[in-house]
C-alpha positions as CSV (number, residue, x, y, z in Angstrom):
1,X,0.0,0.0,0.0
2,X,1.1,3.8,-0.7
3,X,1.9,5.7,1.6
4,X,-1.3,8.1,-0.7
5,X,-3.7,5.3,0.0
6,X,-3.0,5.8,3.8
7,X,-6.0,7.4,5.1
8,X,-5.3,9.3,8.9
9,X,-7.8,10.4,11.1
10,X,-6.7,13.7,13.4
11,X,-9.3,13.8,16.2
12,X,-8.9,17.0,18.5
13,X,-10.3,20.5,20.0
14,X,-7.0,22.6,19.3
15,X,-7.0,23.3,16.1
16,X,-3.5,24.2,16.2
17,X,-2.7,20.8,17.3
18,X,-4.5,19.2,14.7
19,X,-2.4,21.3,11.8
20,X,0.6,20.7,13.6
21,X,0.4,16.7,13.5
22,X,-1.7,17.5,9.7
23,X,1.8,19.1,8.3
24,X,4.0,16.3,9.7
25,X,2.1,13.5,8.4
26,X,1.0,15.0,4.9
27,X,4.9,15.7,4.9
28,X,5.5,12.1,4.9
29,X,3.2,11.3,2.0
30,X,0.1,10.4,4.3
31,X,-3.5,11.3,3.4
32,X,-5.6,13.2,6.3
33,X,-8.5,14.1,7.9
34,X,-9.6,16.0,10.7
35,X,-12.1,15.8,13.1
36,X,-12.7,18.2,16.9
37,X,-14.5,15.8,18.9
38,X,-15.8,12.5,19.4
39,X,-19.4,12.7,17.6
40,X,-17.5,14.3,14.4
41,X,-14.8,11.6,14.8
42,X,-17.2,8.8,14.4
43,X,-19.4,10.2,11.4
44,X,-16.0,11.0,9.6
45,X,-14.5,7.5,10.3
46,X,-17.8,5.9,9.0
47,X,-17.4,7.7,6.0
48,X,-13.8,7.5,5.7
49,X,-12.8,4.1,7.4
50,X,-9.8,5.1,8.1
51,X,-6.3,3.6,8.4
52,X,-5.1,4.9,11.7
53,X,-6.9,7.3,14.2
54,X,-5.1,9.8,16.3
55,X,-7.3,11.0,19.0
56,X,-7.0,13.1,22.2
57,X,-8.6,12.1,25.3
58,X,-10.3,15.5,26.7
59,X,-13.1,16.8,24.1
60,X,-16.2,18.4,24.0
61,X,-19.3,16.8,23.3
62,X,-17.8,13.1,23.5
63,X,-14.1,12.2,24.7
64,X,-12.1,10.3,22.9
65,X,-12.0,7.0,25.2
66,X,-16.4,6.8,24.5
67,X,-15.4,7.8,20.8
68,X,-13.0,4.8,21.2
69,X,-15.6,2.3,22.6
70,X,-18.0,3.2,20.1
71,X,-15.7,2.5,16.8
72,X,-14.4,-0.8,18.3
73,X,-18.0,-2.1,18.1
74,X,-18.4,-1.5,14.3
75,X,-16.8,-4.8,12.6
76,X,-16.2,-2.3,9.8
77,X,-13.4,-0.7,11.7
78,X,-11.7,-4.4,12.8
79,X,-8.4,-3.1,11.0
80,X,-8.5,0.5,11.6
81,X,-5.5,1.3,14.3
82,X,-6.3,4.0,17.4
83,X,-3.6,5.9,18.9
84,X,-4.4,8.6,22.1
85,X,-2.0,11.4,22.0
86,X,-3.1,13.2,24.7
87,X,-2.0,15.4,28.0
88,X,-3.7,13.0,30.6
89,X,-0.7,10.9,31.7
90,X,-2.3,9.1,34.8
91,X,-2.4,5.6,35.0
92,X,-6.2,4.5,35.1
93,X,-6.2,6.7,31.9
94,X,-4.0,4.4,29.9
95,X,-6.2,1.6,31.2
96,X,-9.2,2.8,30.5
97,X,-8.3,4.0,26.9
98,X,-6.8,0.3,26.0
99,X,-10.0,-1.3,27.7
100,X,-11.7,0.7,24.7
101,X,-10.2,-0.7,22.3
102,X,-6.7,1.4,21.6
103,X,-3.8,0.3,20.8
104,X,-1.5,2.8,21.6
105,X,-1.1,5.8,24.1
106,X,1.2,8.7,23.5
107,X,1.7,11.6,26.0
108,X,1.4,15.1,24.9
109,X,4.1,17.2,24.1
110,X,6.0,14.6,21.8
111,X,8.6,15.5,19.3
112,X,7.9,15.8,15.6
113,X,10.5,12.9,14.5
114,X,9.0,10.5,17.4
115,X,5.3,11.0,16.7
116,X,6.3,10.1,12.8
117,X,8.3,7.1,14.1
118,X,5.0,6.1,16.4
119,X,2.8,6.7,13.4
120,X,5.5,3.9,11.1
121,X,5.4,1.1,13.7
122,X,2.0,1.2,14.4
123,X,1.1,0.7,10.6
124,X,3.8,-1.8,10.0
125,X,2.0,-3.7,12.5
126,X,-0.9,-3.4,10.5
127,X,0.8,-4.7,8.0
128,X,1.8,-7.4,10.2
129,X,-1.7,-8.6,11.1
130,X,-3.0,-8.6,7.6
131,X,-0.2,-11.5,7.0
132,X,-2.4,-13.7,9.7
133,X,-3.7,-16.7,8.8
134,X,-7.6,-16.5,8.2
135,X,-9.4,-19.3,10.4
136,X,-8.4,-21.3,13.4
137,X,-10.5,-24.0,14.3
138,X,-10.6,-26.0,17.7
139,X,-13.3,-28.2,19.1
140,X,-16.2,-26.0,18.9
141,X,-14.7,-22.7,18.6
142,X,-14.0,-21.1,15.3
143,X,-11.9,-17.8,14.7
144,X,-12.4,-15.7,11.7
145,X,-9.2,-13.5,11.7
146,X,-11.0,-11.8,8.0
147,X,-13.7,-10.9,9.6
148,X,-13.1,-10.7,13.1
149,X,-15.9,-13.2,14.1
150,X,-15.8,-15.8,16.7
151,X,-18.2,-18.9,17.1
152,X,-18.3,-21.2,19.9
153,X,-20.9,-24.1,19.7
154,X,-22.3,-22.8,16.9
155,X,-23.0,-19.4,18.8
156,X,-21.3,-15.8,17.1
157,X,-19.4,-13.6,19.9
158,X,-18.5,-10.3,18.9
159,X,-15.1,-9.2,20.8
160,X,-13.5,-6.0,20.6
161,X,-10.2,-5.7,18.8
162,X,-7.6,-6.4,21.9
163,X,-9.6,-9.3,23.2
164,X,-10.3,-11.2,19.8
165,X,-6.2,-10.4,19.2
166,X,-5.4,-12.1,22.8
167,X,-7.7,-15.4,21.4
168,X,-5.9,-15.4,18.3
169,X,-2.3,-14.9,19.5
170,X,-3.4,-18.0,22.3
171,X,-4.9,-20.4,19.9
172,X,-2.7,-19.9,16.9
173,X,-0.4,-22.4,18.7
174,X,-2.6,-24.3,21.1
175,X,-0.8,-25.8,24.3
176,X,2.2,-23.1,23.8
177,X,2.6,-21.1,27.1
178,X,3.1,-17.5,25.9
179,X,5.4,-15.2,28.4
180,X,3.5,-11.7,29.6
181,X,6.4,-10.2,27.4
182,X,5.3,-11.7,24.4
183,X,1.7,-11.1,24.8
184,X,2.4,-7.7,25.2
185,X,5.2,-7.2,22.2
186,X,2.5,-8.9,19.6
187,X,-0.3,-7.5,20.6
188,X,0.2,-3.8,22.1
189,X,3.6,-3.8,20.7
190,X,7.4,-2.7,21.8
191,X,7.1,0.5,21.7
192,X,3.9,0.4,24.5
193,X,4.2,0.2,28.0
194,X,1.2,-2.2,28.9
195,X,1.0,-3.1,32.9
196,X,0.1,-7.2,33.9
197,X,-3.4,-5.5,35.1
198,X,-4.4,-4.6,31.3
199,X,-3.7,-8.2,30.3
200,X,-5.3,-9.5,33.3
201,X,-8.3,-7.7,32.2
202,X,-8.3,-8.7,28.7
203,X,-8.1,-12.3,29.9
204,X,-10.4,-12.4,32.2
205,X,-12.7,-10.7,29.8
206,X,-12.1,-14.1,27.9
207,X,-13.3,-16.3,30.2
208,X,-16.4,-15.0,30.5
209,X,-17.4,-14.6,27.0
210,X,-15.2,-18.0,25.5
211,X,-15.4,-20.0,28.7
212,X,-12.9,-20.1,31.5
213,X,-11.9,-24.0,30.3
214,X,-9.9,-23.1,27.1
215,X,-7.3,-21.6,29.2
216,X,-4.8,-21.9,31.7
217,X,-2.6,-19.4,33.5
218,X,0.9,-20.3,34.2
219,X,1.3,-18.4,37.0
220,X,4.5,-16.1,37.3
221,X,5.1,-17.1,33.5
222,X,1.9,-16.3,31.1
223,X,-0.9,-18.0,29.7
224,X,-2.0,-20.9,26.9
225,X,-5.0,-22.2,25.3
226,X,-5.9,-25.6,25.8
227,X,-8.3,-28.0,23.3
228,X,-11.0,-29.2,26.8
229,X,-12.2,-31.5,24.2
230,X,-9.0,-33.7,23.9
């Protein structure tokens, strides 16, 4: 894909932010949009679908972690990337903005040549996850990494982006105990610092929609999928 095709979506309430980031990425060859609060940022994605969304956390009308939310339950938006740059460093921020669905968080100010470099790895990881394989099936669970779908006993689950990621990762390689570290590289990636409490979340999350039996926690190592049928 060109870096033309590209399509970002700039989601904040200072305008001068928003042409700031809009003349760095345009610079690199990007195609942009702009939106100055949630509501906005959901009508333009629906008509856009874009690529990658960059979104603040404190806006009128909607924030962006309820903006968040909101996209993550449209299956059209399964491959669409959400990054918060934003001022609000505390802790149950970052938690709360990943519980919605993001898969980055970025504190406000950050250097021109370090947002770019954010902006790269988040889309090579894109990349990455197009490469998956398209279907795992075990026992009576199916996983439909095209479309983001999830069937067990016959009955569809809908799972937002991190939690159907966590599944896949765990039952691409059934019985494989994956380390916290790993889990965290593949699926929030290197560059994110992701506390044990967020995957603890996810994974618990998991268990109540999947069923607690397909897993197993290693404790003090990670976790695996298991086949309860075999």
């Amino acid at each position: 894909m060109k870096k033309s095709d590209i399509k970002i979506l700039l989601v904040d309430d200072e305008p001068d932010i928003i042409e700031i980031l809009r003349y760095n990425l345009t610079q690199e060859g990007y195609s942009v949009i702009a939106a100055k609060d949630g509501h906005s940022a959901i009508k333009k994605a629906e008509k856009e679908i874009p690529n990658l969304i960059i979104m603040d956390v404190m806006m009128p009308k909607m924030d962006g972690i309820e903006a968040c939310g909101i996209i993550r339950q449209n299956p059209k938006f399964n491959d669409t990337i959400i990054m918060f740059l934003t001022a609000r460093g505390e802790d149950y921020s970052h938690v709360a903005a990943y519980d919605a669905g993001a898969d980055d968080y970025v504190t406000k100010p950050i250097k021109p040549k370090v947002f770019i470099s954010k902006v790269k790895g988040l889309l090579r990881r894109l990349k990455k996850e197009n490469n998956l394989t398209s279907i795992i099936e075990i026992g009576k669970l199916i996983i439909d990494n095209d479309e983001y779908r999830v069937k067990v006993s016959g009955q569809s689950l809908s799972l937002p982006k991190k939690e159907f990621e966590l599944l896949y990762l765990l039952a691409s390689k059934p019985e494989k105990v994956f380390k916290r570290e790993k889990i965290m590289q593949f699926i929030w990636g290197s560059d994110v610092v992701v506390g044990d409490r967020t995957i603890d979340v996810h994974m618990r999350k998991l268990r109540e929609k999947i069923g607690d039996k397909y897993f197993k926690t290693i404790k003090g190592v990670g976790y695996k999928f298991v086949n309860p049928d075999k």
